[in-house]
GUDRENGU-501264 format. One line per field, with one value per atom (N, C-alpha, C): atom name; x, y, z; chain. Coordinates in steps of 0.1 Angstrom, whole numbers, m for minus. Layout:
BEGIN
atome = CA/... .
x = X/... .
y = Y/... .
z = Z/... .
chaine = A/... .
//
This chain:
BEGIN
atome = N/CA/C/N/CA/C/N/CA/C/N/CA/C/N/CA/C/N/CA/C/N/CA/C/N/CA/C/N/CA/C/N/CA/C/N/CA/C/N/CA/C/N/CA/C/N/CA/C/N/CA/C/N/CA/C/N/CA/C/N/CA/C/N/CA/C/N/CA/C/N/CA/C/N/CA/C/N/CA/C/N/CA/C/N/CA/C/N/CA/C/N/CA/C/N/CA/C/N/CA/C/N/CA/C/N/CA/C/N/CA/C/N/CA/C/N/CA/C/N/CA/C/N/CA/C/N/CA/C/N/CA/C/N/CA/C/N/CA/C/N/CA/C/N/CA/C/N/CA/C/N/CA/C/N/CA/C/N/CA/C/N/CA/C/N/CA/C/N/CA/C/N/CA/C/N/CA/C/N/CA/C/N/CA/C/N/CA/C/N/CA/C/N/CA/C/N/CA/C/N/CA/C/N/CA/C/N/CA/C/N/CA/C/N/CA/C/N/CA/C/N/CA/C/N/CA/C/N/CA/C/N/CA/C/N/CA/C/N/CA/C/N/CA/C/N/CA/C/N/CA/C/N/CA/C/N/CA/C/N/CA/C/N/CA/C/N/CA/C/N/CA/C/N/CA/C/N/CA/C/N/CA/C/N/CA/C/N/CA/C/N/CA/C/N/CA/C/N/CA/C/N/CA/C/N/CA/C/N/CA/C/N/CA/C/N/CA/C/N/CA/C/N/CA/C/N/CA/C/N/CA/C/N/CA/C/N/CA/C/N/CA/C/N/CA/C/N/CA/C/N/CA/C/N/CA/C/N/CA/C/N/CA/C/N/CA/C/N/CA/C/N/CA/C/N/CA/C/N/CA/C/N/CA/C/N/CA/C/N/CA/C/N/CA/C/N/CA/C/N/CA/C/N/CA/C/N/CA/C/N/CA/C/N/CA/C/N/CA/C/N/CA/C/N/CA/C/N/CA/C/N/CA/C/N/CA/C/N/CA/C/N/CA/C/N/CA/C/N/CA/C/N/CA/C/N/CA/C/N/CA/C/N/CA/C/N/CA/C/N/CA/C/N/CA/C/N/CA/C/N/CA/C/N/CA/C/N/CA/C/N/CA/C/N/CA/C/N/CA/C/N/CA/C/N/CA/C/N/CA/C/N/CA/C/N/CA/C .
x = 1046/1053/1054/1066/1066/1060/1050/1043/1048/1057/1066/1065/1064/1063/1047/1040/1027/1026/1035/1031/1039/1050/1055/1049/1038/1030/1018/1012/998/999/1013/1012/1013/1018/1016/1001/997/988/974/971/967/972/977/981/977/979/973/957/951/933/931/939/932/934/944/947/936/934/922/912/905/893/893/899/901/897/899/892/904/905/916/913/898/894/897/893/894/909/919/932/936/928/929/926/914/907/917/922/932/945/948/964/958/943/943/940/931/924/940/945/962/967/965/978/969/952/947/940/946/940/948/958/969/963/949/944/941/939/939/950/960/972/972/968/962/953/944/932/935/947/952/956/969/976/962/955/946/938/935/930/939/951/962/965/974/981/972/962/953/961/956/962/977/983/999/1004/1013/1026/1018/1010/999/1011/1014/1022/1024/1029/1032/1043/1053/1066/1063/1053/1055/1045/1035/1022/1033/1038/1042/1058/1064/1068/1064/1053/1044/1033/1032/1028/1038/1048/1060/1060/1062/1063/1049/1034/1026/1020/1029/1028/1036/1040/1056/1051/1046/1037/1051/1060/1069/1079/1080/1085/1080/1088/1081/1071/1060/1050/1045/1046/1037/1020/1013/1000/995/980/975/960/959/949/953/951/956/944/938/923/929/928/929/922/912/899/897/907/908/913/922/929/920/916/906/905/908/907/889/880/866/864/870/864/873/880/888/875/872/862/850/847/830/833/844/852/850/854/853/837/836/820/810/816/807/809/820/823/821/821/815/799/791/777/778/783/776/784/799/808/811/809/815/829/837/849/853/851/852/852/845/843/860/860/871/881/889/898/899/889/894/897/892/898/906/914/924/938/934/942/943/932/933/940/933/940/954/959/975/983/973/980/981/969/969/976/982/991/1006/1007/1018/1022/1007/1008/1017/1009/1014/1023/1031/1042/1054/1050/1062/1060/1048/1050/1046/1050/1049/1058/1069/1074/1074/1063/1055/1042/1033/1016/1015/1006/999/993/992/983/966/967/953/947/958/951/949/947/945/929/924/910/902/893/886/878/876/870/873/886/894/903/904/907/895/881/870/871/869/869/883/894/906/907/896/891/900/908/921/931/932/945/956/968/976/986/988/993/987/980/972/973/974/977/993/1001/1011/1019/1030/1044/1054/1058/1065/1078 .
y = 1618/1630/1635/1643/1645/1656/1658/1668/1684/1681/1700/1700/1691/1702/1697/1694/1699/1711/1712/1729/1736/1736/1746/1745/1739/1737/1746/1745/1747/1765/1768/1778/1792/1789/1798/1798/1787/1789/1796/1794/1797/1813/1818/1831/1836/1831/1839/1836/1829/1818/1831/1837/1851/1863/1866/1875/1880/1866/1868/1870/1861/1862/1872/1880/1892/1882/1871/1867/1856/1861/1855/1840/1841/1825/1817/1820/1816/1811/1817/1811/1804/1806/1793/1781/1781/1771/1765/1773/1770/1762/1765/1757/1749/1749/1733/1724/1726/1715/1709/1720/1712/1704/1707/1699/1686/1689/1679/1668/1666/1657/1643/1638/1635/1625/1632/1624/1613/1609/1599/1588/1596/1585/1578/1583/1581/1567/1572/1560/1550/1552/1536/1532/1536/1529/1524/1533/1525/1511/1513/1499/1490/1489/1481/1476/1484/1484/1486/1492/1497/1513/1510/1521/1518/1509/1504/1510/1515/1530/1533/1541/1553/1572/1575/1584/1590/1604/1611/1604/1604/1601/1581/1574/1563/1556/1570/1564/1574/1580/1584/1571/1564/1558/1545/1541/1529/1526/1546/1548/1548/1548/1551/1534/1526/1509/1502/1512/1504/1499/1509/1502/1494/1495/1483/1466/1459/1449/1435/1441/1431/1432/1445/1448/1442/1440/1442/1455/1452/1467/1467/1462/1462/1456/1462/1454/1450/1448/1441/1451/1459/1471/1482/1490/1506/1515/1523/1528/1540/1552/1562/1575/1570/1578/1592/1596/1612/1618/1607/1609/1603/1614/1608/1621/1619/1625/1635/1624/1627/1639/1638/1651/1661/1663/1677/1676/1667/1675/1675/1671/1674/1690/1695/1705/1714/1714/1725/1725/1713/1716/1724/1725/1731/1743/1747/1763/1766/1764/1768/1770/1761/1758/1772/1774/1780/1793/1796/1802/1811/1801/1798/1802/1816/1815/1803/1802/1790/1777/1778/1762/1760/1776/1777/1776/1783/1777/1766/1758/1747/1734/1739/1730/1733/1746/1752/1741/1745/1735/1721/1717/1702/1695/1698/1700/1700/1710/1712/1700/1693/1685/1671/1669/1660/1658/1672/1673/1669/1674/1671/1656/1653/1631/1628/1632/1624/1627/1632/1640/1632/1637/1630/1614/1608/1599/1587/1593/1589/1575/1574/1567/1550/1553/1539/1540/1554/1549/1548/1543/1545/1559/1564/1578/1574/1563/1560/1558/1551/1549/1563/1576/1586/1587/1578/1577/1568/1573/1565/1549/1555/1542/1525/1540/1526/1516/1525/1516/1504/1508/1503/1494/1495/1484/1473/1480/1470/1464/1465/1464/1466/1478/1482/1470/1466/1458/1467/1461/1476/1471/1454/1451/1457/1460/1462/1479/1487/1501/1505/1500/1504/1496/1505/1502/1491/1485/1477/1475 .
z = 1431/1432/1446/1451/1465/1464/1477/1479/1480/1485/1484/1471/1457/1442/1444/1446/1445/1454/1459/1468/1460/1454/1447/1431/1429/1413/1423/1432/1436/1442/1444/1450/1440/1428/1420/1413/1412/1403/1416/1429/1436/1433/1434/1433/1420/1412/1398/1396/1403/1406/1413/1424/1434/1428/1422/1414/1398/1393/1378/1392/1399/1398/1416/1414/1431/1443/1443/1457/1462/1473/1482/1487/1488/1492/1477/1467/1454/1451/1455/1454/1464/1480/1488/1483/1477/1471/1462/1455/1441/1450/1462/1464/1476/1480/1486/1479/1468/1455/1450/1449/1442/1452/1465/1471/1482/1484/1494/1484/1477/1464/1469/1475/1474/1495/1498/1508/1502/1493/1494/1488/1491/1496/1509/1516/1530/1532/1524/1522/1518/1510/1500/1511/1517/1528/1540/1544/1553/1546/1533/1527/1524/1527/1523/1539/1546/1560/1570/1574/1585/1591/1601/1610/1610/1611/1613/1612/1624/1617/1611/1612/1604/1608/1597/1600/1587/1585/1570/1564/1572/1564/1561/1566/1565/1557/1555/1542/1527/1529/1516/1510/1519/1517/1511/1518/1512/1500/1501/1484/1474/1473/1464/1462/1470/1466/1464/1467/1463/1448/1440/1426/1418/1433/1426/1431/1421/1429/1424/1421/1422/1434/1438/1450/1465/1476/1491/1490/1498/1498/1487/1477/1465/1466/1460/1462/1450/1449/1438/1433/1439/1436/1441/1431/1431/1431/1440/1441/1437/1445/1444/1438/1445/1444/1437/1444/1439/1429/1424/1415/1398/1399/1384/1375/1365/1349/1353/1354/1350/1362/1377/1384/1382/1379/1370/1356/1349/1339/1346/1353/1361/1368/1373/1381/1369/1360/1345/1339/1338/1331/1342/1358/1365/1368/1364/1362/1349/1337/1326/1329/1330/1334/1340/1356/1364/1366/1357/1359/1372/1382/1390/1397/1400/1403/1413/1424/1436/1425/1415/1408/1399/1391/1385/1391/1404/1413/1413/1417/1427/1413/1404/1389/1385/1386/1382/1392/1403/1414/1410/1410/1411/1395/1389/1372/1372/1379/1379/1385/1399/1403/1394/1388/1380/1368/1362/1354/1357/1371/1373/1375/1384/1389/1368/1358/1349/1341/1346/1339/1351/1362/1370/1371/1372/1372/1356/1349/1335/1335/1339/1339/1346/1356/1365/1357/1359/1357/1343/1337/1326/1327/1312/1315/1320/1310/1311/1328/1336/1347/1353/1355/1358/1357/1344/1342/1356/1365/1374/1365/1354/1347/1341/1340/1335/1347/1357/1369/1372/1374/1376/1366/1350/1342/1345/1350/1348/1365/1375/1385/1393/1390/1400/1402/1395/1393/1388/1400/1398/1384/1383/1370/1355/1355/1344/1344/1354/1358/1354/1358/1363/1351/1344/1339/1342/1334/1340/1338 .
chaine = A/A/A/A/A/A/A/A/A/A/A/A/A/A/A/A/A/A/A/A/A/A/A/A/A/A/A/A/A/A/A/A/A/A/A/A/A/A/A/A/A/A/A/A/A/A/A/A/A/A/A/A/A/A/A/A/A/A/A/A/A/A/A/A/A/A/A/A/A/A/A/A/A/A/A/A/A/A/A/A/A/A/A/A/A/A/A/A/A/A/A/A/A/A/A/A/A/A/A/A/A/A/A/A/A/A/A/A/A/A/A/A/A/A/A/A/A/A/A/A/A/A/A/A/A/A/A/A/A/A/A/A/A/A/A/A/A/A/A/A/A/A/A/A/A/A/A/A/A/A/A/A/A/A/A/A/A/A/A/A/A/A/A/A/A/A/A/A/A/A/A/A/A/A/A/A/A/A/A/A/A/A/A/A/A/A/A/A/A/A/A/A/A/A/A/A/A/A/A/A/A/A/A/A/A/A/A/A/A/A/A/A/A/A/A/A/A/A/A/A/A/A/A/A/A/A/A/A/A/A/A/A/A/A/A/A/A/A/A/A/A/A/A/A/A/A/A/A/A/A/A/A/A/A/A/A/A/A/A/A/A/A/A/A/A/A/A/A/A/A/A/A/A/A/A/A/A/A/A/A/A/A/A/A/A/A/A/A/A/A/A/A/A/A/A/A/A/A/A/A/A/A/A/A/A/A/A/A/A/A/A/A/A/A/A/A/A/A/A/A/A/A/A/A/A/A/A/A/A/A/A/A/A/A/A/A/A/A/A/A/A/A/A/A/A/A/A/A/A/A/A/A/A/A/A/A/A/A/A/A/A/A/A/A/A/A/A/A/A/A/A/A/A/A/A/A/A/A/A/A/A/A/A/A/A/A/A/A/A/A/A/A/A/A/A/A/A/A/A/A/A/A/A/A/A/A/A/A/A/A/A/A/A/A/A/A/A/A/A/A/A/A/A/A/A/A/A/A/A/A/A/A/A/A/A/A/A/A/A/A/A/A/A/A .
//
């Protein structure tokens, strides 16, 4: 998903995160958890490419063909560290536990982005690969991840 709608998904809900819980850092929290999740698109490209043309417009390009492993730029493992099911629930069970506003924010954020990764890209990922585990069990093989 292009990052301007994770800023137009992250910026409302950051506003209503500051609004419920009165704290202005709390909805910072809420629209960077939405939108700096998406670092580690960055990291893919450096485990794939290196530094090479290391640039915004040229790692977001190279993530859009890296799950196309029939394509040029396609690869054969899909990491994506951040992108996991289980820390949006470890993010909630830690604001329940400790009810947490800063906990609640930044789950609020990140959750949303994650909603969005599988709604927009429903059509390439599996839902399941959103799970870190099942990447791990399917040893990031992006065939086994990815739509075909």
């Amino acid at each position: 998903m292009l990052p301007s709608r994770h800023i137009m998904i992250s910026v409302p809900l950051g506003i209503a995160a500051g609004f419920t819980t009165h704290s202005a850092l709390a909805g910072m929290l809420c629209l960077l958890s939405g939108t700096m999740i998406d670092v580690d698109h960055a990291i893919e490209y450096i485990i794939h490419y290196g530094w090479h043309i290391f640039n915004p417009r040229e790692v977001y390009r190279a993530c859009s063909r890296l799950a196309k492993r029939k394509e040029e730029g396609g690869v054969k493992t899909l990491h994506l560290f951040f992108h996991a099911v289980e820390l949006a629930l470890l993010l909630w069970v830690s604001y329940i536990l400790s009810k947490n506003i800063y906990f609640f924010s930044i789950a609020l954020g990140y959750t949303g982005h994650l909603i969005a990764d599988m709604i927009g890209n429903n059509r390439a990922m599996k839902t399941s690969s959103y799970f870190i585990t099942i990447r791990v069990l399917k040893g990031f093989n992006t065939g086994k991840l990815i739509k075909y």
